[in-house]
C-alpha positions, -999 to 999 in steps of 0.1 A, spaced: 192 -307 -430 167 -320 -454 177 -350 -479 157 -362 -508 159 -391 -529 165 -430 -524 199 -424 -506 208 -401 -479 242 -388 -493 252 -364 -463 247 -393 -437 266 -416 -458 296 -394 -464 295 -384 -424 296 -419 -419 324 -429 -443 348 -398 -424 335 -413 -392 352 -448 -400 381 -431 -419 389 -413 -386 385 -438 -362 407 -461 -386 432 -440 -377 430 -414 -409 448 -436 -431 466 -426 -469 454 -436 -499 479 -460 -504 462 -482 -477 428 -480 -493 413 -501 -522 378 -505 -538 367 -537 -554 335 -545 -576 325 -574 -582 291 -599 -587 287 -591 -550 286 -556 -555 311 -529 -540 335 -528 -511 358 -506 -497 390 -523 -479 420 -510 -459 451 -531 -466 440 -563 -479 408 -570 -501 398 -592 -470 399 -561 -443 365 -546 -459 353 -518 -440 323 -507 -465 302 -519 -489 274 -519 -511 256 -552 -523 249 -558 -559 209 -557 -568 
């Protein structure tokens, strides 16, 4: 597969399943975004429990 740009989407979204399935496939309910200063993270039950994220800058 070829990927252009400053991101590689594909790997990034085969990533992102990858940790959804070993964290057991969770709902939505158990998931929550939050952007801040810091930048953007992705959390499974508690704002604390981040489990991706991307810094502000």
């Amino acid at each position: 597969m070829t990927q252009f740009g400053p991101r590689d989407l594909w790997t990034e979204l085969e990533d992102a399943h990858l940790t959804w399935v070993e964290s057991g496939s969770p709902g939505v309910e158990r998931l929550g975004v939050t952007v801040d200063a810091e930048g953007q993270h992705v959390w499974m039950d508690s704002p604390e429990n981040r489990i991706a994220g991307r810094t502000a800058g």
